[in-house]
KEKE-3310 file (N, C-alpha, C; in steps of 0.2 Angstrom, whole numbers, plus 5000, padded with zeros to 4 digits):
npx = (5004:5010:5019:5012:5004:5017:5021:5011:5016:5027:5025:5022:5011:4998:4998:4985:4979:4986:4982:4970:4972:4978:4969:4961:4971:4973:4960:4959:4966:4960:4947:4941:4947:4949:4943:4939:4947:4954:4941:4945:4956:4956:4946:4951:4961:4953:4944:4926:4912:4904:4910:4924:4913:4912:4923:4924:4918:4915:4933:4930:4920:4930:4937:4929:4925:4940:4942:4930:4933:4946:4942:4934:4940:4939:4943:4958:4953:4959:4971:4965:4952:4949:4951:4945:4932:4934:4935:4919:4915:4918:4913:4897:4893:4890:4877:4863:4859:4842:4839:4842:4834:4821:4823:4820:4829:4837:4845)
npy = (4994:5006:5009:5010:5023:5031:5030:5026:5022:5017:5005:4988:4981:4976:4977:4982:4987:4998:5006:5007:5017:5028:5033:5037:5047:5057:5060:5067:5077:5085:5082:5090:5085:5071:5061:5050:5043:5040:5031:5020:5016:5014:5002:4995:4988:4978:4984:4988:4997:4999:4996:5008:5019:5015:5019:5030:5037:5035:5040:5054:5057:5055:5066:5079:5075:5076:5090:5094:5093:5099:5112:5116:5115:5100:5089:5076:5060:5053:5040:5029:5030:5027:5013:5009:5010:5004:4988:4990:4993:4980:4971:4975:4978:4992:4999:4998:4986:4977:4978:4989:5000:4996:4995:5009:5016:5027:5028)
npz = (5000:5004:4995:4982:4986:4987:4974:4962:4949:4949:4960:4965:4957:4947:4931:4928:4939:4938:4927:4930:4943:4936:4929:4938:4945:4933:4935:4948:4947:4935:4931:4920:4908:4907:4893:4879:4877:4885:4895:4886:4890:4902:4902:4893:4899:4908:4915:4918:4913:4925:4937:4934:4938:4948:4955:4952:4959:4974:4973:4971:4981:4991:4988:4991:5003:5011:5009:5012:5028:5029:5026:5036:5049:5057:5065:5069:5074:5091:5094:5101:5100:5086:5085:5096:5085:5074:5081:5086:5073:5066:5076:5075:5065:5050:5054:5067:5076:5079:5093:5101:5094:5097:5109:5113:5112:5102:5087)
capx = (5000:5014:5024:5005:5005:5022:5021:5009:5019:5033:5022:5022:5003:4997:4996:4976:4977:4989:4977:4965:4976:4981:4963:4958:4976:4968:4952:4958:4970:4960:4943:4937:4954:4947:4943:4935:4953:4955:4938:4945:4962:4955:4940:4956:4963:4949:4937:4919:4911:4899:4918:4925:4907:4912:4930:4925:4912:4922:4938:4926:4919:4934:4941:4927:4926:4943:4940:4926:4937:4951:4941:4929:4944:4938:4950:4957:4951:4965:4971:4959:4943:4950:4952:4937:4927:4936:4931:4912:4912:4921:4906:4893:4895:4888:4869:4860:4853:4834:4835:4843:4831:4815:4823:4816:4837:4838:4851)
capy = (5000:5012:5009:5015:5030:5034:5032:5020:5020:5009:5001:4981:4982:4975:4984:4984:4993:5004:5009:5012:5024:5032:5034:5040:5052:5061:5063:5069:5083:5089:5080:5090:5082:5064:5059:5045:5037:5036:5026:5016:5013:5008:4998:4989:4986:4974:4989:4990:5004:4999:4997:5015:5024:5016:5022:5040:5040:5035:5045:5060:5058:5055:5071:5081:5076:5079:5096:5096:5091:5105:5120:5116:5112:5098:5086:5069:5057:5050:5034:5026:5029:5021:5006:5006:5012:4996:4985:4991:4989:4973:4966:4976:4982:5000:4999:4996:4980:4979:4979:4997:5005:4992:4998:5014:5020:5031:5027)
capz = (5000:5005:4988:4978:4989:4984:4967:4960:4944:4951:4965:4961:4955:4940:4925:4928:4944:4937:4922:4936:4946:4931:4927:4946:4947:4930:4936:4954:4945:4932:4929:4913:4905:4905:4887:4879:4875:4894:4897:4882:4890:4905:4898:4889:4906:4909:4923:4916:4916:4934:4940:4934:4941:4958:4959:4952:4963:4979:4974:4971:4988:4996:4988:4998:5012:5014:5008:5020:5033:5029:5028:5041:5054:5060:5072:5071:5081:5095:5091:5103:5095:5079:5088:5096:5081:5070:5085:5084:5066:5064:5077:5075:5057:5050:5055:5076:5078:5081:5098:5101:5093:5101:5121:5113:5111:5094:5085)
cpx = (5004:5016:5016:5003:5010:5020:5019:5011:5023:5031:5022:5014:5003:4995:4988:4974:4980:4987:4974:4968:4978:4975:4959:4965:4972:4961:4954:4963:4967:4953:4941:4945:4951:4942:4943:4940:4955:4951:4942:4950:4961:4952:4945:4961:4958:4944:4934:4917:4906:4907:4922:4920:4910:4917:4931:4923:4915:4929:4936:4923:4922:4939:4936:4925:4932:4943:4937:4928:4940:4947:4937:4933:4943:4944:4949:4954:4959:4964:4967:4953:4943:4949:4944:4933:4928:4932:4923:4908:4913:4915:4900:4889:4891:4880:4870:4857:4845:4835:4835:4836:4822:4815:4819:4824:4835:4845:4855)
cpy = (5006:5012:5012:5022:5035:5035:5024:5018:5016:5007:4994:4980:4978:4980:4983:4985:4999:5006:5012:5020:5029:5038:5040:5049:5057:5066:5067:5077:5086:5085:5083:5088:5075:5063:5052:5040:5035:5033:5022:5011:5008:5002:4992:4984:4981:4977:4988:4996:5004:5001:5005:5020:5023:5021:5028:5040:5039:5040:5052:5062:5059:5064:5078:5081:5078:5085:5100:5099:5097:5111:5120:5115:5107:5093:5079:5068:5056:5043:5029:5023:5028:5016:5003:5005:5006:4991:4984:4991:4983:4968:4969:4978:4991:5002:4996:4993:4981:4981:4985:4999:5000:4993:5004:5019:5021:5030:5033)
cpz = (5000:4998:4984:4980:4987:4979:4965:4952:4944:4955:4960:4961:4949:4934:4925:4933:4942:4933:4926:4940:4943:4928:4931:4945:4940:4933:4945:4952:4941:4926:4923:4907:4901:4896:4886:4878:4881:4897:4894:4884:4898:4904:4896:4895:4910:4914:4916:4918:4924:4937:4941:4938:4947:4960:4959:4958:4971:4979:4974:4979:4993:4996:4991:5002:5015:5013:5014:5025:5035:5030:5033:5049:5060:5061:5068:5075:5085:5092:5093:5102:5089:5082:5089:5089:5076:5074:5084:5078:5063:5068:5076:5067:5058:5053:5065:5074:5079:5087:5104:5101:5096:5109:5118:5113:5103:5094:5081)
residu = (UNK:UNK:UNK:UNK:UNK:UNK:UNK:UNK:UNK:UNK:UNK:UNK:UNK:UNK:UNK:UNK:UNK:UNK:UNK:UNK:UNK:UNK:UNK:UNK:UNK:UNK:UNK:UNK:UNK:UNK:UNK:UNK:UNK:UNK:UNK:UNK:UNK:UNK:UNK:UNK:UNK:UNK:UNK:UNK:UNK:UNK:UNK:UNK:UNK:UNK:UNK:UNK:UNK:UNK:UNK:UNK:UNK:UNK:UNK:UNK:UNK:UNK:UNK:UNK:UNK:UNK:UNK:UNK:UNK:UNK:UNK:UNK:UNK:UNK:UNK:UNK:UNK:UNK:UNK:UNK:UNK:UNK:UNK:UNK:UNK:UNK:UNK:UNK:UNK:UNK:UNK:UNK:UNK:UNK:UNK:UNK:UNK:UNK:UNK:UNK:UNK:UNK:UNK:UNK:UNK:UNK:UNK)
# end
């Protein structure tokens, strides 16, 4: 993961994440760029297009919320409440059981 962070051009990936990355790095520098030979090239890299809508659409979201994030100065968390927060979604996932909200607990 560290070496695609760095530079996903020499990270040891497959040339069909590295189309994607390539794909995504575009679209995160200068979305009205993208051109129909850069669906074409990933498309030839074996992504569909359901596949490409998720990743914009992910890498789109992820690039305001950090946005968000930065103008609005909101805070990390402490390392803590990572742990926890993994914890509670490793057993409990993203959703409250029934019987939260049946004590008459809002979720």
């Amino acid at each position: 993961m560290h070496a695609v962070l760095d530079d996903y051009t020499t990270a040891p990936i497959s040339e069909r994440e590295r189309a994607l990355f390539a794909f995504l790095a575009k679209m995160i520098e200068d979305s009205t760029t993208i051109s129909q030979a850069d669906v074409n090239c990933a498309r030839a890299a074996g992504w569909t297009d359901e596949a490409l809508y998720d990743a914009i659409t992910v890498c789109a979201l992820f690039q305001f919320y950090n946005t968000w994030i930065d103008a609005t100065g909101v805070s990390d968390m402490p390392a803590f409440a990572y742990d926890m927060s993994g914890k509670r979604l490793a057993t409990m996932g993203y959703a409250y059981a029934e019987e939260p909200v049946a004590a008459g607990i809002s979720p």
